[in-house]
N, C-alpha and C positions, 0 to 999 in steps of 0.2 A: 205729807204722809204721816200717821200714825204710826208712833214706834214703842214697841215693850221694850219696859226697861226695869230697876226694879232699885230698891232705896240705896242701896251700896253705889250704882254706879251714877245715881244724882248726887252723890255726897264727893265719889269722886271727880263729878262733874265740876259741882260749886267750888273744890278744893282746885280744879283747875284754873276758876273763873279769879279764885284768891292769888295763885301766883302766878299769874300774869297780869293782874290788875297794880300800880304802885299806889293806889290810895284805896279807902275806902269799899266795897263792892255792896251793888244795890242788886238785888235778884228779885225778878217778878216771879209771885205762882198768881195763875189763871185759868181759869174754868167756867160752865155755867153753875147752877145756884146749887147748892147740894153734890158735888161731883168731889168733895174732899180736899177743897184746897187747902183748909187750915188742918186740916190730921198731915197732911206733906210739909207745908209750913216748917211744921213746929217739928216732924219728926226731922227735916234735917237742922233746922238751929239749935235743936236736943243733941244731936250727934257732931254739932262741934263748941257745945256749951255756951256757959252764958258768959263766959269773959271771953269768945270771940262773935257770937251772932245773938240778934232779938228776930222778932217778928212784926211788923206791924201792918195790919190789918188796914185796909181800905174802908173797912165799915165803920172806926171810926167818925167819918167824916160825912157819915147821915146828916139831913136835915134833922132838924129836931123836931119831935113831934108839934109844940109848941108854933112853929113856923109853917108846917106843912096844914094843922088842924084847920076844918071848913075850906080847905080848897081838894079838887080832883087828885092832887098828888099822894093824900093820906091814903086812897083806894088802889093808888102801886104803887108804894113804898118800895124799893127797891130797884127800882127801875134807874136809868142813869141820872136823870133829870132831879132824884130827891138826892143826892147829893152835891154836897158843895166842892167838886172836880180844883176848882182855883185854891182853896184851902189845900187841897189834898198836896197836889200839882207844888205847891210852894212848901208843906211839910217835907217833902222828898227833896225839897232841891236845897232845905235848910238843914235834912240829915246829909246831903252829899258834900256840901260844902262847909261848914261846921264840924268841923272833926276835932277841934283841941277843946271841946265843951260839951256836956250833956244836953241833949236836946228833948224835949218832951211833947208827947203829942197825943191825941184822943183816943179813947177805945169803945167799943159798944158793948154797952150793957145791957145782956139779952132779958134781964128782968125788969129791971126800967124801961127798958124800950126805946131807951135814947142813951147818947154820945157823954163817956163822962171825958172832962177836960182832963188834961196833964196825966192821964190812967198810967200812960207805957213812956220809958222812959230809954233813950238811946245813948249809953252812956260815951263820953268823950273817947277816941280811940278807936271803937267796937270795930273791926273789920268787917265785920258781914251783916245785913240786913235784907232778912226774907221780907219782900213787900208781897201781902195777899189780897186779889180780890177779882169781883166779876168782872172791871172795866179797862182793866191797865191797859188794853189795845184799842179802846175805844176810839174811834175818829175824831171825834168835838174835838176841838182845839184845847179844855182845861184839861180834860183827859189826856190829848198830844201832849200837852206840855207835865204832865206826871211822865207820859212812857218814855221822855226824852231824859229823864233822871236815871232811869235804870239801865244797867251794864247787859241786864236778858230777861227775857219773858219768858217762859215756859206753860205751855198752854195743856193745861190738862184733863180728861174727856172719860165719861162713867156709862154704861148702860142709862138710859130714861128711867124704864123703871127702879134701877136700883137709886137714882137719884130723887125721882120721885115719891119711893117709899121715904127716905129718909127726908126729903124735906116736906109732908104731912106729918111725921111725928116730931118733927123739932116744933110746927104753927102747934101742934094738939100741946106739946109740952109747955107753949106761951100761952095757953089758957085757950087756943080757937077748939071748939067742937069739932066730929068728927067733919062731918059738912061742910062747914065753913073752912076748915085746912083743906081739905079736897077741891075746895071753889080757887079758895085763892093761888095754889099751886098752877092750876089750870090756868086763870086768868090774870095771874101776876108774871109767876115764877118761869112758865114755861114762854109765855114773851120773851122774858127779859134773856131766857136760855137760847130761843133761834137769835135772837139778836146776839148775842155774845159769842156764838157758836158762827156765826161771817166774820169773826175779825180774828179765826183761829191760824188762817193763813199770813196771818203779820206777825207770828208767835218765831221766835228763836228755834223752838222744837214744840214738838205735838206729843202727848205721851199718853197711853193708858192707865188711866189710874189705877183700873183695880189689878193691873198686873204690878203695879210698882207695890201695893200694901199686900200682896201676896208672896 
């Protein structure tokens, strides 16, 4: 079931998940493509700063264009299969275990278009890290062995079109025309959204987004 909730009572949520956890806490945000998972993110790791949470993003760990170029994958990028889940799946299990060292790990670079290495850095100690992205509940087994790092998943769900507008103007602001953003949303984004939108019942909690930024 879908529940309103709004940013104060996730932060006191997450500050629940801190004391009662004795080590470390790894917290999922999840969603389909566009539905705000990194404005959530970053708004509660903002709200308990940077000397106790980071964020690290799932998208680091894109195939790189490089490796995807001349095969079917370049044509849906973003789908589960262009990333490399086993990377991911082992960066998480190297921040959960790893705690008396900095650990450092990939980000995407929406201008390049591909994964810069060493980007985000989780410094030794950090008690909290938001992990964000479209797949943390995914079935596959590299995906299983990411969601088995994390202490919660919280699955979080937009209106289509308010998602869809916003993700045609992030493809137009990466240089796609208007046409070409409107094609691929269609035949990319909204895939990979029913697909990611079945695995919303293995979420910790389900929430509205645009009740929580309001």
């Amino acid at each position: 079931m879908t529940r309103s909730t709004n940013l104060p009572e996730l932060i006191a949520a997450t500050r629940d998940l801190l004391r009662e956890s004795p080590s470390r806490v790894l917290l999922g945000i999840t969603g389909p493509p566009g539905t705000g998972k990194s404005t959530v993110a970053s708004a509660i790791a903002e709200a308990f700063g940077p000397a106790t949470a980071v964020v690290v993003p799932m998208d680091g760990f894109h195939l790189t264009r490089a490796q995807i170029m001349g095969t079917p994958l370049l044509a849906r990028r973003g789908a589960p299969d262009t990333f490399d889940a086993d990377a991911f799946a082992a960066a998480l299990h190297r921040i959960r275990y790893t705690t008396d060292e900095d650990v450092s790990v990939p980000a995407f670079d929406h201008v390049v278009g591909d994964p810069i290495p060493d980007a985000i850095t989780v410094p030794a100690g950090l008690p909290l890290v938001v992990v964000e992205g479209n797949y943390l509940l995914h079935p596959e087994p590299g995906w299983g062995a990411a969601r088995a790092q994390l202490d919660a998943v919280w699955y979080f769900d937009t209106p289509a079109e308010v998602r869809r507008a916003r993700l045609e103007a992030r493809h137009r602001q990466a240089g796609r025309s208007p046409e070409d953003a409107a094609r691929f949303v269609e035949e990319s984004d909204e895939r990979n959204a029913a697909l990611i939108a079945r695995t919303a019942s293995a979420a910790d909690a389900v929430f509205a987004l645009h009740d929580v930024l309001t």
